[in-house]
Steps between C-alpha positions, in 0.01 A plus 500: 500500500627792367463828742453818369626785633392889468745726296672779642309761345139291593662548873567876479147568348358304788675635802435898340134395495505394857696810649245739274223363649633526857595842408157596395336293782737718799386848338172449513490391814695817599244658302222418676692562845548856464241665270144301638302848409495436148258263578268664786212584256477159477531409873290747618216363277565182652502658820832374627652901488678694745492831596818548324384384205222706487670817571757401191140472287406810637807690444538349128140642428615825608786505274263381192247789615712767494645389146181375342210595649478872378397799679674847444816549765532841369202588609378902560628598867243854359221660671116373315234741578163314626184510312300836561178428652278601762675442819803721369303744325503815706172714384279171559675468835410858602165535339371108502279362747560125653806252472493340187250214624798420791401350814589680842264388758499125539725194380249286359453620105568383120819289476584746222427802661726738622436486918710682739395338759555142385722538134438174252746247542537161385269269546338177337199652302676793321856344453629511117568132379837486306523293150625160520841386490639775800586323778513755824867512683479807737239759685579818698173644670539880598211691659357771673421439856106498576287756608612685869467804702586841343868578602518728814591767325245493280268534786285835580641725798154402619262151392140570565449123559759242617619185314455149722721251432454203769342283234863383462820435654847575370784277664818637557768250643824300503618132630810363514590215190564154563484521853319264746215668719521790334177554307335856549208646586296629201512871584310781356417856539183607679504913437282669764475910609559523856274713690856653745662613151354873413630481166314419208594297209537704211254368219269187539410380872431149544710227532686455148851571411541725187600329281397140576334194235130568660309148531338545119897535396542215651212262401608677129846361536405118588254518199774671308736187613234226397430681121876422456525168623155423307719610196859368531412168697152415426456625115857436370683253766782741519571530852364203780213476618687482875714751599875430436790800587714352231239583256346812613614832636372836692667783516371861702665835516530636895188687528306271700179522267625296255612196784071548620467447132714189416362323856155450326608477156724200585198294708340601145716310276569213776227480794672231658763812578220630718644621843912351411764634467595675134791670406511826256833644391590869563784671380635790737303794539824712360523335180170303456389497143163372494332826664760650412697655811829540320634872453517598188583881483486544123122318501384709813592846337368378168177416593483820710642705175158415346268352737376544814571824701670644162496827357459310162245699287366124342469388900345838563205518245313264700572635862368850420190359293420329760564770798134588543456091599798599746310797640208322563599156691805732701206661643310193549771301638622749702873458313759805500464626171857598510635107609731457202409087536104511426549727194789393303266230345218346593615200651410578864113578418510157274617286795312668694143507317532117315618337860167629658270357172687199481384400849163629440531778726317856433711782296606726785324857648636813616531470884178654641303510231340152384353669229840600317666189345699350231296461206544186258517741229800640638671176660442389116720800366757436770509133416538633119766693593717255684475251231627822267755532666648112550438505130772834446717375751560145352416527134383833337802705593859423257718473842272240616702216416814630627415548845339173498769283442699708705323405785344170397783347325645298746194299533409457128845376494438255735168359290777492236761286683229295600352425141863383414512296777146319380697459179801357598739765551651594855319503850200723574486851632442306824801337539512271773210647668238253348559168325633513098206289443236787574355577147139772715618793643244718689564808541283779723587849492344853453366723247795677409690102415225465280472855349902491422480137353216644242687771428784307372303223320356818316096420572303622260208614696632609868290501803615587887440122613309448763471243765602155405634601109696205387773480239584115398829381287436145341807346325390248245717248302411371179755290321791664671386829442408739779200720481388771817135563534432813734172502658343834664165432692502131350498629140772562246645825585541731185824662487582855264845362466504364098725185602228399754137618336278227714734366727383114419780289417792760450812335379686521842821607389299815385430586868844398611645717272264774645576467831852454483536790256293736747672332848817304412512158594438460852380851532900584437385831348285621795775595761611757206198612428405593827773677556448726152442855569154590386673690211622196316192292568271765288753719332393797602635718808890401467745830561 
């Protein structure tokens, strides 16, 4: 038997085959050791992902949006006037009669009516449906707090009737964290006149604080609470049904209001928070953003170059076509005609007159005489007025914008950092204060937050909001693309800024570009801006 043997070069063809294949074999296995994101998509579906994983997805989206997905990122950083119409139109101000249809003297109205006493929000029966294929990533809720007491000084020298409060109680407290035995008593304020103390309080007697979330504020917030929950957990499964920190957030400036706010709103979204413990962030009163508390010289002496308590002819027109009105409730109200405060605009007799309707209490009478009182006719003109004059402030007047993000910048920065964060890219504005996995902020703040935040988005139509006015931000995600919808009293808001129009499914990089163009990244333009002699800021006044 003959044996046959392989020839040299059969050998050397063999033995290169076998190292090839161990070659190939070794990288792939290296391969698939160090780069395992390539294949999240696929893990994820199969739900086997990580968080890392899904942050790489995340992050690789934001890369395609910003390359593919459109949107103008040289966007107009400009100035659009608002539409002309009947709120901003100064003859029908002075000579009209009513408010437009607007509701000041209960909270209970038309979802889609303009109520100062309880603004539309968003709630299941009015809330715009998006198309198919947008999947929802991220909310931010900001809003008004609800309806209160008129501020102190807003008060008359002298109330003819006093203002009861013991309907309620506000709780004011602190306990110890993570300590045994240490739970506290649920404290709260009981205000009382004692009959020792000859003094009189100046303005309302009675047993209120001014200003404090009366007991129809409050039953307003919890309903305000459940329309969103209805909305976000009920109607589109967004956020859960129970209440979970790592998904949801509040946040509260330090005026105390909006903390009487947020402690029925919360029991609203989540009743099984009723009567535990809930935590709302606060930034330092010094440099808190949200109400905003943060000096900003440039923004105070712009506002006051052509607003309120200025010698501006345009801010003028109105204050001496109205003086008569002045005249008239000064005597009335027994308020020095000559106290600069009550007569540089008309937002003393506003808080005033609206607080008192809102609670269904009688338009006031000149002490000692029953028979001389506040007609509605002329609580209607003063209510005209006021809404006048939130409309020059934020929108009608050119240097609107300016002092805006001046002194609202830091915070619509914030939104910003957090929409990046939804998509992928870096941590939110909160840092390590709440978890990376929130995706609903709340937010509860004032009527200047909101009035500043429509002044930059450019509304189309402004209003001064009243109690409980609600902006929302909805990031959507539709085949890697991200789209913001902005929402103002649970509708689309319509912006006069051309790269916005209706505000329903902007490309996002448009309002990035927006933002960061009017704030820097991270608000890194503010600090300068504040600190930008009035001169520079409007180009007029320089030596």
């Amino acid at each position: 038997m003959q044996l046959h043997l392989p020839s040299y070069t059969t050998l050397a063809l063999s033995l290169l085959v076998m190292f090839t294949v161990q070659t190939v074999i070794s990288a792939i296995m290296k391969f698939n050791q160090t780069v395992p994101a390539l294949f999240t998509g696929f893990a994820t579906f199969a739900g086997v992902g990580n968080a890392q994983s899904s942050s790489n997805e995340k992050a690789g989206q934001t890369a395609a949006n910003a390359t593919q997905c459109g949107g103008d990122v040289n966007v107009s950083l400009s100035w659009h006037p608002p539409s002309k119409y009947e709120v901003n139109d100064l003859a029908g101000v002075i000579n009209g009669s009513g408010v437009y249809g607007f509701i000041f003297n209960s909270s209970v109205g038309p979802l889609d009516t303009y109520n100062w006493c309880n603004m539309p929000h968003t709630n299941a029966d009015t809330y715009p449906k998006v198309e198919e294929g947008y999947k929802l990533e991220y909310v931010e809720v900001i809003h008004r707090h609800h309806k209160r007491t008129p501020y102190a000084a807003n008060t008359f020298p002298r109330e003819s009737y006093s203002w009861e409060c013991s309907d309620e109680a506000l709780f004011y407290g602190g306990e110890p964290i993570g300590m045994y035995g240490s739970d506290s008593a649920d404290t709260y304020w009981s205000v009382y006149t004692s009959a020792t103390n000859p003094l009189a309080p100046v303005g309302f007697n009675g047993t209120c604080q001014f200003p404090q979330i009366t007991r129809g504020g409050l039953i307003d917030s919890k309903k305000h609470g459940k329309d969103l929950k209805a909305v976000y957990s009920g109607m589109l499964g967004f956020i859960p049904e129970q209440h979970d920190v790592n998904v949801v957030s509040y946040r509260v400036t330090n005026n105390v209001i909006t903390s009487q706010v947020a402690s029925m709103l919360i029991p609203g979204m989540y009743p099984e928070r009723e009567n535990k413990n809930a935590a709302l962030l606060i930034q330092p009163d010094s440099i808190d953003s949200l109400e905003p508390a943060y000096t900003c010289s440039s923004a105070s002496a712009l506002f006051s170059s052509y607003g309120s308590g200025s010698s501006s002819p345009a801010w003028l027109q109105h204050i001496n076509a109205s003086s008569n009105l002045f005249a008239r409730l000064d005597a009335l109200s027994g308020v020095n005609p000559n106290a600069s405060d009550w007569h540089m605009s008309w937002d003393h007799y506003f808080d005033n007159l609206s607080a008192r309707l809102c609670h269904q209490k009688p338009l006031p009478c000149k002490i000692g005489d029953s028979a001389d009182c506040v007609s509605q006719e002329e609580a209607d003109e003063v209510f005209r007025l006021g809404e006048y004059e939130y409309s020059f402030i934020y929108r009608d007047s050119n240097q609107s914008l300016a002092a805006s993000v001046a002194s609202y910048g830091i915070w619509a920065a914030e939104l910003a950092q957090n929409l990046r964060h939804a998509m992928g890219e870096g941590p939110p504005s909160t840092g390590s204060a709440t978890s990376q996995s929130v995706k609903y902020r709340h937010n509860v703040a004032h009527d200047g937050s909101v009035s500043r935040l429509l002044s930059i988005l450019q509304i189309e139509r402004m209003v001064w909001p009243g109690m409980g006015s609600e902006v929302v931000f909805e990031l959507y995600n539709k085949q890697g693309c991200y789209y913001l919808r902005v929402l103002w009293g649970g509708q689309v808001l319509q912006s006069s800024h051309p790269a916005f129009g209706s505000m329903d499914m902007v490309p996002v990089n448009t309002f990035l570009a927006y933002i960061d163009g009017l704030v820097g990244r991270g608000a890194s333009k503010i600090p300068g801006i504040c600190a930008t002699p009035l001169c520079e800021v409007d180009g007029e006044g320089c030596a």
